[in-house]
C-alpha positions in Angstrom: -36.5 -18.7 -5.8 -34.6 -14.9 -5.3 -31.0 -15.2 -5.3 -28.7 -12.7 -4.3 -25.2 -11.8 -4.4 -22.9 -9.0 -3.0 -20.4 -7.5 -4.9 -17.3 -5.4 -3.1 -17.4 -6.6 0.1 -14.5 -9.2 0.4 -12.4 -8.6 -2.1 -9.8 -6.0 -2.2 -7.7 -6.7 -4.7 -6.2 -9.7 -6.7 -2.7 -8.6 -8.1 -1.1 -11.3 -10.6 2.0 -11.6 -11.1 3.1 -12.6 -14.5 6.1 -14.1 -16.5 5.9 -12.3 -19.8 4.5 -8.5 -18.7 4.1 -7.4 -22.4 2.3 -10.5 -23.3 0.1 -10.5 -20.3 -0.8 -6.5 -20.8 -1.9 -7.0 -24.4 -3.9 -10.3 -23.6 -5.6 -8.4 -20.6 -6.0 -5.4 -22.8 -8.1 -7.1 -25.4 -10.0 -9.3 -23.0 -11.2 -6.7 -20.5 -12.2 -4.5 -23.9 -14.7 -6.8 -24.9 -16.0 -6.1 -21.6 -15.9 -2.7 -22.0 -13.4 -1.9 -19.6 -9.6 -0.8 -20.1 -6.4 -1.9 -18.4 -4.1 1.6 -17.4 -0.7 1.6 -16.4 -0.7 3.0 -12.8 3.3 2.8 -12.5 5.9 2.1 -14.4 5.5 -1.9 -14.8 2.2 -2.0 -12.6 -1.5 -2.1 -14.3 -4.6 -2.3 -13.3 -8.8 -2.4 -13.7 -11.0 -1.5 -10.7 -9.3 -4.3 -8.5 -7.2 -6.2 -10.9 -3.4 -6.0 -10.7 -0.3 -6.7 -12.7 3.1 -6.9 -12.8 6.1 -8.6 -13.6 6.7 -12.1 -11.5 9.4 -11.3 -8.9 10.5 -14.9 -8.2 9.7 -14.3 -4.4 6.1 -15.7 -4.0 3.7 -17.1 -5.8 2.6 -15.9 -9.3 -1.5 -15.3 -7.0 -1.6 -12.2 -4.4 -5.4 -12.1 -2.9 -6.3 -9.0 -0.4 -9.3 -9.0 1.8 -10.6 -6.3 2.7 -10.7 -5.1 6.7 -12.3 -2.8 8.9 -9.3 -2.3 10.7 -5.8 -2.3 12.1 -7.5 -5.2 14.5 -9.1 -6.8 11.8 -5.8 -7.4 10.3 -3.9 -8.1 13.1 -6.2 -11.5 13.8 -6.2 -12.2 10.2 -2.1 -12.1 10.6 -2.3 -14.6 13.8 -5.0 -17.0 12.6 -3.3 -17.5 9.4 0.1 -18.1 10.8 -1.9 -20.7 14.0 -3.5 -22.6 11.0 -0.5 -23.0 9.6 0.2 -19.8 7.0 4.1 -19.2 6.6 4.6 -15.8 7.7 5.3 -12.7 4.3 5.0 -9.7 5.8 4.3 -8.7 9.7 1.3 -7.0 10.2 2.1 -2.9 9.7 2.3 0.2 7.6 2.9 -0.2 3.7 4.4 2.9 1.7 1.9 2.4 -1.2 -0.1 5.3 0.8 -0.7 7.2 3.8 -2.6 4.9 6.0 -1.9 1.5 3.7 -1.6 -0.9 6.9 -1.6 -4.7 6.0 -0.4 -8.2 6.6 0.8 -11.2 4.3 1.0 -15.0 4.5 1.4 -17.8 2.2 -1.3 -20.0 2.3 -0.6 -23.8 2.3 -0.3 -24.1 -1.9 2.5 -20.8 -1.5 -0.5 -18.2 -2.7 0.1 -14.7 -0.9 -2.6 -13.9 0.7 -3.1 -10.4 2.2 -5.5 -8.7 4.9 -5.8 -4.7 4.4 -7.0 -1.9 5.9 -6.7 1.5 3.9 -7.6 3.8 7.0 -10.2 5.6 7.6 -12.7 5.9 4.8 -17.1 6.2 4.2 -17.9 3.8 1.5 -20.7 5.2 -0.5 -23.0 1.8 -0.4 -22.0 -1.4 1.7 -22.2 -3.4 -1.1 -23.4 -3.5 -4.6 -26.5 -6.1 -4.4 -27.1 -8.3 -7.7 -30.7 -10.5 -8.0 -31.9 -13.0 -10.1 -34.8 -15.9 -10.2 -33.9 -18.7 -10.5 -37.0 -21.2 -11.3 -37.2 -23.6 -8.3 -36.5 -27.3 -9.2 -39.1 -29.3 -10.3 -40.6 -31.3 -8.1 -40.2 -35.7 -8.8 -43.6 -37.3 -9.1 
């Protein structure tokens, strides 16, 4: 049996957000070395690896922000009003973000206080769709 699995299709980003930033930045450091990856500052407070996130806890949500991604403004627009009509608290109206030209997203808090986010980053030609991974698994054996 083939199994397969798409990578960089859903996710856009997860950003945590934690109590102790210096504590967190050295454990993510080391850990995401051994995996041969590196965690840079991006701002002042704010770090990150390919999708990861960090920064300080702000007190004002929930210590987990997940983005999906979108292939549009509409995209998150219907994200925004089936969260909120399945019973989402509202944390941030669909529309333009500053973090850059384009940026246009929407956030809820999901039933456990996670912030949850739909984005679209404007126009954009992704080299692949996905990133496809494969791997046999042996099928079960069968019961006499």
């Amino acid at each position: 049996m083939k199994l397969e699995f798409h990578r960089g299709r859903l996710f856009d980003h997860v950003h945590l957000r934690v109590k102790d930033l210096d504590a967190s930045v050295r454990f993510y450091r080391a850990v995401l070395a051994s995996l041969g990856r590196e965690l840079h500052e991006i701002a002042p407070g704010a770090f990150a690896s390919d999708e990861l996130f960090i920064t300080a806890a702000d007190g004002a949500s929930s210590n987990i922000h997940l983005a999906f991604q979108t292939n549009g403004r509409d995209d998150v627009d219907r994200f925004y009003q089936a969260a909120i009509a399945a019973g989402g608290r509202d944390n941030g109206k669909p529309g333009e973000r500053f973090y850059h030209p384009g940026y246009y997203g929407a956030f809820v808090l999901d039933p456990d206080g996670c912030n949850i986010e739909a984005v679209y980053h404007g126009p954009a030609e992704r080299s692949v769709p996905s990133v496809v991974l494969t791997a046999e698994v042996p099928a079960p054996a069968k019961k006499p």
